[in-house]
N, C-alpha and C positions, 0 to 999 in steps of 0.2 A: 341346528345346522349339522346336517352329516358330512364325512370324512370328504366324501367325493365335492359337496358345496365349499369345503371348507379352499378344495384344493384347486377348484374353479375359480374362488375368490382372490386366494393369491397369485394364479397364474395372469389372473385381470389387471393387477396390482404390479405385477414384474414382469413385463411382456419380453425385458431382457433376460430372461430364464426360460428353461426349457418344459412344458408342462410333464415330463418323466421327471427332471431333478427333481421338482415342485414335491413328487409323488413320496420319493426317492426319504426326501427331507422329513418330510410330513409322517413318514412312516415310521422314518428312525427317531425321531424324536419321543413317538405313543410308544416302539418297541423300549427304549432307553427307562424310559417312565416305570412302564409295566415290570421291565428285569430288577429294577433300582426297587419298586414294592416288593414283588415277591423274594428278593434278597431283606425284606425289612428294613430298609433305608426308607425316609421323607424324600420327599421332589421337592424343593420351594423354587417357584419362580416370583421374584421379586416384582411388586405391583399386580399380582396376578392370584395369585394364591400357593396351597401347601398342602401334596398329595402326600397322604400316610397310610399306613394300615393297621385297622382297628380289631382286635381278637372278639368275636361273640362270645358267650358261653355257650354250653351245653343248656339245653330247656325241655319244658314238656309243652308243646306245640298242639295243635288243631283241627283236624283232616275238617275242613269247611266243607264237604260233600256229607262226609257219613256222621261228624259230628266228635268222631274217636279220640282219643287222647293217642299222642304220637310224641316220640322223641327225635327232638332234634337235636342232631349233633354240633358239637364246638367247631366253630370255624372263623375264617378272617375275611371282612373284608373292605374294600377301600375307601378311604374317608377325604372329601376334599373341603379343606376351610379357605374362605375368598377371603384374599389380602383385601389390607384398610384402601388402598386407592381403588381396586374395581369397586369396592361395597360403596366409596363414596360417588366415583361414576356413576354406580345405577342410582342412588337415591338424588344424584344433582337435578334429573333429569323428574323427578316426583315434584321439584321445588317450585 
């Protein structure tokens, strides 16, 4: 689902809302998420899951064209673990 289905979906869902709030909403929330990582804080939403960020190391990487030994540098990036109630919704529906 991308951003714009996302915000189709709940404008269908709250006809009493304006499809700009919708947008509005939806934007500050991914904006809130994203400053709250790159400040190095966790996200948790409860029954949903828990956005963090995870440090790579420094390595010796692969150029998959020429075969080359290449270095890759140390970097961060984001990690999401699904809370116990979505991971149990998906498998309810396996049962």
């Amino acid at each position: 689902m991308t951003k714009s289905e996302l915000i189709a979906r709940l404008t269908e869902r709250n006809p009493h809302l304006y499809q700009r709030d919708i947008e509005r909403i939806v934007s500050t929330i991914f904006e809130e998420i994203a400053v709250a990582l790159m400040n190095g804080d966790r996200v948790e939403l409860r029954g949903f899951g828990a956005f963090s960020v995870r440090r790579r190391e420094a390595r010796a990487g692969r150029n998959p064209r020429t075969g080359d030994t290449v270095q890759v540098e140390a970097k961060q990036a984001p990690f999401f673990k699904a809370g116990k109630e979505l991971r149990e919704r998906l498998n309810a529906s396996n049962e």
